[in-house]
C-alpha positions as semicolon CSV with decimal commas, in nm:
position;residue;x (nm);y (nm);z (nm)
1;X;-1,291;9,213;-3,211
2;X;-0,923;9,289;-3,207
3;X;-0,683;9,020;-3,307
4;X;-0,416;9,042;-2,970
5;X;-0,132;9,010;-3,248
6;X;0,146;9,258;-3,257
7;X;0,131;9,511;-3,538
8;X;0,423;9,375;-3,704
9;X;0,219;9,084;-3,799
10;X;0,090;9,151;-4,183
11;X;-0,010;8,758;-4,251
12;X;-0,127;8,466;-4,045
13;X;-0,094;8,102;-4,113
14;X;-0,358;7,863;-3,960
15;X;-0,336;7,472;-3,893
16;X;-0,664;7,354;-4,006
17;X;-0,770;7,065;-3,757
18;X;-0,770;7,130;-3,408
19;X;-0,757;7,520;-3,465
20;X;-1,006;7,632;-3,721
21;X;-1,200;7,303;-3,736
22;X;-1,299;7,005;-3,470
23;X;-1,194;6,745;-3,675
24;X;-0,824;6,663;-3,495
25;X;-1,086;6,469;-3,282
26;X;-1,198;6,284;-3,578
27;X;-0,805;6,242;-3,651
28;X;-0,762;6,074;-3,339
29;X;-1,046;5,842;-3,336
30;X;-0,953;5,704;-3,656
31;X;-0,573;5,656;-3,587
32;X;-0,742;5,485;-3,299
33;X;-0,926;5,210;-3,476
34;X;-0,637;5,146;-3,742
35;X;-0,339;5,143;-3,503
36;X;-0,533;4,904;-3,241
37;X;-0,644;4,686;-3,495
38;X;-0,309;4,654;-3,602
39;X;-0,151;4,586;-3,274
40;X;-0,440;4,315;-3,178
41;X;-0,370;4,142;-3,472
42;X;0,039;4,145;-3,422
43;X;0,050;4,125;-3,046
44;X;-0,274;3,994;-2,950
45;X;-0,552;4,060;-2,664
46;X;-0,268;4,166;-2,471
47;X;-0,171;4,466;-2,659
48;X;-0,144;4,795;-2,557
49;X;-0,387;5,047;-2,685
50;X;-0,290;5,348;-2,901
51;X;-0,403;5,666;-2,673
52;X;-0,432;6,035;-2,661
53;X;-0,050;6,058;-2,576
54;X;0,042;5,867;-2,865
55;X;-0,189;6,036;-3,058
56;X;0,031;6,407;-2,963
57;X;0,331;6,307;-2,916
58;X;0,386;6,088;-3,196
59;X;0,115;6,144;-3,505
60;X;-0,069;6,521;-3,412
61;X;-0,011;6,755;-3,720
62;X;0,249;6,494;-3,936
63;X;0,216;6,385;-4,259
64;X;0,019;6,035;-4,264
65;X;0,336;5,855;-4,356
66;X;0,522;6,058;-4,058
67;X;0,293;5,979;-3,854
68;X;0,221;5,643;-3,867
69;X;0,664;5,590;-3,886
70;X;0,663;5,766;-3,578
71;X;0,423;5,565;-3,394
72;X;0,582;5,227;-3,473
73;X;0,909;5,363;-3,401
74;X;0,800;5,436;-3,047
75;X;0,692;5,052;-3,024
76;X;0,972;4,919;-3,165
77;X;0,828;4,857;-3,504
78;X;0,942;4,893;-3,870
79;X;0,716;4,824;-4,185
80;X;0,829;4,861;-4,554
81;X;0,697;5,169;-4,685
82;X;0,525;5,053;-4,933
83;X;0,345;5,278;-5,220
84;X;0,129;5,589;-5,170
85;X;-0,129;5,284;-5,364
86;X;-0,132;5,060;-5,130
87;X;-0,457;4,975;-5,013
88;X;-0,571;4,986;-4,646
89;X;-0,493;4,600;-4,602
90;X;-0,107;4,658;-4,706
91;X;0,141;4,595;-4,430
92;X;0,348;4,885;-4,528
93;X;0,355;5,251;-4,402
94;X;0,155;5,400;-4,661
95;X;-0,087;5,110;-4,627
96;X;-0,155;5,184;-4,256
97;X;-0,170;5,519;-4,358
98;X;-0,472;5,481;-4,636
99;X;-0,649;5,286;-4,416
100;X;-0,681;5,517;-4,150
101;X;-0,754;5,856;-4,452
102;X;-1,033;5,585;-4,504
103;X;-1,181;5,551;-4,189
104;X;-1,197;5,953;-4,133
105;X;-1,324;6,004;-4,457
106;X;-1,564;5,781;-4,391
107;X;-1,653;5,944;-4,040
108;X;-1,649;6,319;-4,211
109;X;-1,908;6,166;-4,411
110;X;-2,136;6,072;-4,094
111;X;-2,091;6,300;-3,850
112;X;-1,972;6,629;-4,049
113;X;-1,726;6,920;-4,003
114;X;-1,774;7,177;-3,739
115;X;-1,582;7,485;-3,745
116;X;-1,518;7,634;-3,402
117;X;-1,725;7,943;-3,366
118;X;-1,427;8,126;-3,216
119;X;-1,254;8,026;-3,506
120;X;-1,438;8,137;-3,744
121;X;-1,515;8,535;-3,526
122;X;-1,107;8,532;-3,556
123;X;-1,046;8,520;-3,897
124;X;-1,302;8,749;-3,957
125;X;-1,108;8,989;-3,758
126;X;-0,781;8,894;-3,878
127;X;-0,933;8,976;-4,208
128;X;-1,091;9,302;-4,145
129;X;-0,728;9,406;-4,030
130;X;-0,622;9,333;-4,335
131;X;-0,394;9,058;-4,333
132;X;-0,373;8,733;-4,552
133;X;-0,458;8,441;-4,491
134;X;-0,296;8,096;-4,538
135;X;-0,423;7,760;-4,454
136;X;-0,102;7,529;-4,381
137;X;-0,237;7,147;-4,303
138;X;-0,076;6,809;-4,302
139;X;-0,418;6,656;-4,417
140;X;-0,478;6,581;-4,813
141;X;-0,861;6,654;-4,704
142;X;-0,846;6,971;-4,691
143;X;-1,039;7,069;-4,954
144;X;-1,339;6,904;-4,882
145;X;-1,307;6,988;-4,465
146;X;-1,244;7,365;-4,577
147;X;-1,544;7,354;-4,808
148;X;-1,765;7,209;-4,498
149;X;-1,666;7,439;-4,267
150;X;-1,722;7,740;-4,496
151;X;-1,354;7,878;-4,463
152;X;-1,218;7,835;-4,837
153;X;-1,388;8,206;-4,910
154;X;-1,180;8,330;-4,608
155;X;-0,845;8,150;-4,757
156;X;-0,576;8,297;-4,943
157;X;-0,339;8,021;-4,981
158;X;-0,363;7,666;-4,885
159;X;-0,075;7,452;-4,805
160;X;-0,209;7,104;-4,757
161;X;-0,071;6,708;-4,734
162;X;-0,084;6,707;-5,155
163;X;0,120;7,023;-5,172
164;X;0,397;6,870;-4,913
165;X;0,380;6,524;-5,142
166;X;0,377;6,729;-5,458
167;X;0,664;6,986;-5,399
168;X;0,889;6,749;-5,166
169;X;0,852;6,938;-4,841
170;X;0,940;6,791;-4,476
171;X;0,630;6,780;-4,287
172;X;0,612;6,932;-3,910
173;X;0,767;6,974;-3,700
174;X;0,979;7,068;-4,023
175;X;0,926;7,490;-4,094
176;X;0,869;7,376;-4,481
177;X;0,530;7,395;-4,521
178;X;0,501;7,706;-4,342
179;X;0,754;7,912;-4,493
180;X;0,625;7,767;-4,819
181;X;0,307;7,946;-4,745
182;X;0,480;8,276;-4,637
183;X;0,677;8,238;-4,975
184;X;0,315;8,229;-5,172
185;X;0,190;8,519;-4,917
186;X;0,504;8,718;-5,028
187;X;0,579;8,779;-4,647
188;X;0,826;8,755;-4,474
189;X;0,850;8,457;-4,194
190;X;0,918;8,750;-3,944
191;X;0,632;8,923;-4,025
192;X;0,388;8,635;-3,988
193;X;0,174;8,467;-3,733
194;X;0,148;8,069;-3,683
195;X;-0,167;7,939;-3,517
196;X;-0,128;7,614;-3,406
197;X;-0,265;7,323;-3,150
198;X;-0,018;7,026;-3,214
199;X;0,357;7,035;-3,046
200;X;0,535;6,961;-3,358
201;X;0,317;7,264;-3,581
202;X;0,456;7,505;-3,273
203;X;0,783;7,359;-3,286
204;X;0,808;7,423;-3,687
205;X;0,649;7,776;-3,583
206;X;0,935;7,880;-3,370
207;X;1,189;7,657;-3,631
208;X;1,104;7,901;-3,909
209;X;1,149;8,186;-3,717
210;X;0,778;8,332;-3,747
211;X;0,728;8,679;-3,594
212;X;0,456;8,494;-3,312
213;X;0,325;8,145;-3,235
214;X;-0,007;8,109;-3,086
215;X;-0,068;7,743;-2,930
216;X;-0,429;7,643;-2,917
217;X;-0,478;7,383;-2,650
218;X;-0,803;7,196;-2,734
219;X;-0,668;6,932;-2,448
220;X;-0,731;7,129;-2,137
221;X;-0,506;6,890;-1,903
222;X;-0,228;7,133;-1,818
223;X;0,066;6,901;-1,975
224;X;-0,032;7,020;-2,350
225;X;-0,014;7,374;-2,295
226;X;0,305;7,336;-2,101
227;X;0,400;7,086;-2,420
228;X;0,363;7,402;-2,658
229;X;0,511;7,641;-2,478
230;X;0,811;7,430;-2,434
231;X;0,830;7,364;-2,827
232;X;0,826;7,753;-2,885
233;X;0,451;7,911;-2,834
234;X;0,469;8,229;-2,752
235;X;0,102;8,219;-2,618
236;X;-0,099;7,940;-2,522
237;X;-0,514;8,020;-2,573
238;X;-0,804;7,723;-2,564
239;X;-0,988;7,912;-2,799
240;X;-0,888;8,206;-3,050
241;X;-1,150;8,397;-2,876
242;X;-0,938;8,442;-2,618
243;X;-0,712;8,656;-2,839
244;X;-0,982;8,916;-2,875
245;X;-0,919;9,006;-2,527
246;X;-0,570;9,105;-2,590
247;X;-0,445;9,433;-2,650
């Protein structure tokens, strides 16, 4: 399998959810039940549910604190922030926050963590070519999803939501994360790949001047992939596999 990158390319940095493993859909689902909970119980049986276009446009690939500042802001809605404590009843941004990391914990626990078999054919052959290998994440689970999916062998360096909290980095669509992953690679952004399926991850792609952007549209609707290459992909695959067939 050949990787469809150019030759310049000596490292490449992959989102983890959505690209390597399913679980953006288990993102989404539990954003879902926290942010229409929420709204039920401050607007009543009249609110208006949080949806898949919330879901990209406002939380896909941030920080949980990002995120769920992001969404409110686009329904007119401040909370305190809080502390990263707070538990998930706390009316403040980081309480929102842990309860949703609580609901998707708890539905890794039941259903699992499938890595996409494309995904997994890819970095094999991204690692037979002989470049690193970073994994650069907004999730603090990453760990535990990697372990599941039976990438962390494959992984050189992981950039993950404890890293950004830990060393002060913006999250995406921010570049920090993913030049602080190129930094630990010892490669230059130029001479690095990004891999990712969420608009802002492309958008800090093309910010941080990586040598090539790959968008991975799990959505299939059209508007997505038109989404990423507007925020900077370079290509726009549904599946990594599809890079295989690129010379």
């Amino acid at each position: 399998m050949v990787t469809g990158l150019p030759e310049t390319v000596t490292a490449a940095l992959f989102d983890m959810d959505g690209v390597l493993t399913s679980t953006a859909a288990l993102h989404q689902r539990a954003w879902k039940q926290v942010f229409d909970a929420w709204l039920a119980e401050r607007e009543g049986p009249g609110y208006r549910p949080f949806d898949e276009h919330d879901y990209l446009a406002h939380v896909d690939g941030r920080p949980r604190p990002d995120g769920v500042r992001e969404f409110l802001r686009s329904r007119g809605v401040t909370l305190p922030e809080g502390q990263p404590s707070d538990g998930p009843h706390a009316q403040t941004v980081h309480g929102l926050g842990n309860a949703k990391n609580a609901v998707l914990l708890a539905l890794i626990e039941r259903e699992g963590v499938q890595a996409y078999p494309g995904s997994l054919d890819y970095v094999a052959a991204v690692r037979e070519r002989g470049l690193r290998i970073a994994v650069v994440t907004s999730s603090a689970n990453a760990p535990a999803v990697l372990d599941a999916a039976h990438l962390t062998d494959a992984v050189d360096v992981r950039v993950d939501g404890r890293t950004i909290a830990e060393q002060g980095l913006r999250g995406k669509p921010a570049p920090d994360s993913f030049l602080a992953a190129a930094r630990a690679l010892a490669v230059e952004p130029a001479h690095a790949a990004v891999f990712e399926d969420a608009i802002s991850g492309v958008r800090a792609g093309h910010d941080g001047g990586f040598g090539y952007v790959v968008g991975v549209d799990r959505v299939r609707d059209g508007e997505h992939a038109r989404a990423l290459r507007a925020a900077g992909a370079d290509v726009v695959v549904t599946d990594l596999s599809e890079l295989g067939a690129r010379r």
